[in-house]
N, C-alpha and C positions, 0 to 999 in steps of 0.2 A: 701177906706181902703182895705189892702189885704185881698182875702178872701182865710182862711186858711183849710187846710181837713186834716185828720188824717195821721200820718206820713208813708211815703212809700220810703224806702232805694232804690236810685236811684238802676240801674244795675250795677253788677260785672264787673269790667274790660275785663273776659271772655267771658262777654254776648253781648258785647259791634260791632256793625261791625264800619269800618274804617268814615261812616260819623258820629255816634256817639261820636266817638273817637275823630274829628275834634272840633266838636260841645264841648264837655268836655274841650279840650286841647284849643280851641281860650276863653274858659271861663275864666280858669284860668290866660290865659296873661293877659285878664282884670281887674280881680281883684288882678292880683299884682300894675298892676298901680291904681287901686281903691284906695289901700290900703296902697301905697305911698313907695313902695320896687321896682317898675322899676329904669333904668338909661339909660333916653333918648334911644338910639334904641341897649342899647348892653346889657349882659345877654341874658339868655335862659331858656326855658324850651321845652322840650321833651317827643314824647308819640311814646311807641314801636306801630306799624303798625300792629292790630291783622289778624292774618293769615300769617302774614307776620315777623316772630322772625327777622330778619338780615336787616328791614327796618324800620325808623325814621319820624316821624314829627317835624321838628324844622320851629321857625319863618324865615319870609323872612328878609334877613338883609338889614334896614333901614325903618323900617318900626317902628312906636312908637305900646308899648302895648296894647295902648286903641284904635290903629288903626287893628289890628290884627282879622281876620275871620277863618271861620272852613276851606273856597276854598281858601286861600291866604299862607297858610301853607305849606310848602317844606317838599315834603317823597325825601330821600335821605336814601343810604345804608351806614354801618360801614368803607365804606372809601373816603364817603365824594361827592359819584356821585347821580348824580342826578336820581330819579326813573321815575320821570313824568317829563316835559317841564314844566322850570317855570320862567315865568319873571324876579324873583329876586335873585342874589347870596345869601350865606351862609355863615355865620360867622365863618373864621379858624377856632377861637380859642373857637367857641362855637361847632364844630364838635368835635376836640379833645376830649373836656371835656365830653362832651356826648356821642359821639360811646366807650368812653374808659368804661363808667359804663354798658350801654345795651349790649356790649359783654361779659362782665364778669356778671352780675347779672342778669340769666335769670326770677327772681323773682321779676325783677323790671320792671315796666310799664310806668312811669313817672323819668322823672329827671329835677330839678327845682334850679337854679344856680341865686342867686343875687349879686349885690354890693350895699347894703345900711349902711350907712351911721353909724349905730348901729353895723351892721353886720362886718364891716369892723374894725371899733373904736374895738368890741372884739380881734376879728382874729390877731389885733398888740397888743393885750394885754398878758404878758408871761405865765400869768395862766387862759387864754382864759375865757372861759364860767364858773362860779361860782354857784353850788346849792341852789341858795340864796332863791327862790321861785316857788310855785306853779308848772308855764310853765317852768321851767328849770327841776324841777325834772323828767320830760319827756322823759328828755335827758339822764337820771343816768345811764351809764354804756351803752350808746347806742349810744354816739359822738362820734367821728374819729375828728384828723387833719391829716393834709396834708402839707408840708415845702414849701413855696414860689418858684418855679426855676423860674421865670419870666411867662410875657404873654403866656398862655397855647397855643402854636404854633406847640411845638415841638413833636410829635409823643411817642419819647421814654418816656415822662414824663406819656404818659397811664396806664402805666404796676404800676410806682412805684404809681401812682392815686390810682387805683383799689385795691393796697396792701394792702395802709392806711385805704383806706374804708373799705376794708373785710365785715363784714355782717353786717355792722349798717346802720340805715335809714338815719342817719344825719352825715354830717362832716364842718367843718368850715378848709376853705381854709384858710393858715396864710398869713398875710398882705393881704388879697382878698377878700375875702367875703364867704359866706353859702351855701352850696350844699344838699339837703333833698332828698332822693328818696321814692318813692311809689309802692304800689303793684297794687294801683290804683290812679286817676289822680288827687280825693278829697283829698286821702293820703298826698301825696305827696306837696299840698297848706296847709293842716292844717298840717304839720309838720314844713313848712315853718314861717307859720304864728307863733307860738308859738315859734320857734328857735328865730323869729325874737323879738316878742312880750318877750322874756326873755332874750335878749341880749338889747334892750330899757331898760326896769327895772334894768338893773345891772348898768348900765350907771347912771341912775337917782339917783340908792340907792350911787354910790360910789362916786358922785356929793355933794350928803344930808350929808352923816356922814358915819359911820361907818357901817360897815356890820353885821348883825345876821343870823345865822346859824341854822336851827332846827337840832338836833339832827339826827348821822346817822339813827338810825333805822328808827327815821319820814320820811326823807328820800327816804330810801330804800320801805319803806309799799307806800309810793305816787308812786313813779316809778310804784311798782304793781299794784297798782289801775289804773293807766294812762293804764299801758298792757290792762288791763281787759280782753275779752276774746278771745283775740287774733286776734280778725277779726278787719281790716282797718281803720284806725281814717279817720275822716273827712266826715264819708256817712251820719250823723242829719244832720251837719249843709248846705251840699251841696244843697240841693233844695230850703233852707233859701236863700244860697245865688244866685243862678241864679234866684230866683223870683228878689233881687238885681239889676243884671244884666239886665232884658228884661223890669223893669221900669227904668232903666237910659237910657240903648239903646240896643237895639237888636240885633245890626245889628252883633255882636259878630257870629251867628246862620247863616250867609249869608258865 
């Protein structure tokens, strides 16, 4: 049985140096595939390089998520070159997506891009994500979308990316999939997690029957309480989950 100690909020994104920052960031590719939101070796996720604003951590391209370590991860700058020597290339169209938000949002630290399968089933849906419960009221007046131009290849699609998103933490790519960003790297997964876990439930409810709606003000008081006090979702459950992590496999830390 684990043995549990009284709760201690990992470190601030700022407190963080670049092997912590590895060690965080190969976590979370873990537990997307844990948690059944990878696709085979494509998507991404992203952690700014502290010390370093204009420099990137992205996965090695072809490498699966449960395969992914903190020394296997690509720093790479905002246009896609390489910082350090690294055996493995880089995914175009997971640069694009990514150096387009770390140069526009110096307030973001994490950028976290899926295609699953819920995610994707919303993003073709014409009235996208619906406040139907709980983990969606998260999202009240805090989602972005973004219009389909094809596989994110093309450079100029940055600019209208970054427009759509403006300052919210979440946007759902249409026909694509879900985009979350973080201020830190737990953010960033539990924003995911809920985006994802409240595009499942809307699926399931609009499968079952019919939809009910709590009233806007309920609504609106849930979004406020989700804010609550401003500082970072995801830092309780973060230590939950890499105790997670280091009894499935650890090697995530190598």
């Amino acid at each position: 049985m684990a043995q549990l100690h009284p709760f201690r909020a990992p470190a601030a994104q700022g407190e963080l140096d670049e092997r912590e920052t590895r060690i965080q960031l190969a976590a979370c590719y873990r537990l997307i595939a844990h948690f059944g939101m990878d696709d085979l070796v494509f998507t991404h996720i992203s952690a700014r390089v502290p010390g370093s604003p204009d420099h990137f951590l992205i996965n090695p391209y072809g490498l699966r998520f449960d395969e992914i370590t903190a020394s296997s991860l690509v720093k790479i700058d905002h246009e896609g070159r390489l910082v350090e020597e690294s055996p493995y290339p880089v995914n175009e169209a997971g640069f694009v997506i990514h150096s387009a938000v770390h140069m526009a949002r110096r307030d973001v630290a994490c950028v976290l891009h899926t295609h699953t399968q819920a995610g994707i089933a919303i993003s073709c849906l014409e009235g996208g994500l619906q406040p139907m419960n709980q983990h969606s009221f998260l999202f009240l007046g805090r989602l972005a979308y973004h219009d389909y131009e094809g596989i994110a290849l093309e450079l100029g699609e940055r600019e209208r990316l970054v427009a759509d998103l403006g300052d919210k933490p979440a946007m759902i790519l249409r026909n694509h999939g879900l985009l979350t960003v973080g201020r830190t790297i737990p953010e960033a997964f539990s924003l995911m997690y809920n985006l994802e876990l409240s595009c499942r439930i809307q699926l399931a409810v609009m499968a079952a029957g019919r939809p009910s709606f709590p009233p806007v003000a309920v609504q609106k008081k849930t979004a406020a309480q989700w804010a609550g006090d401003g500082k970072p979702l995801g830092m309780r459950e973060w230590p939950a989950l890499l105790r997670l992590l280091d009894k499935k496999d650890p090697s995530y830390r190598d």
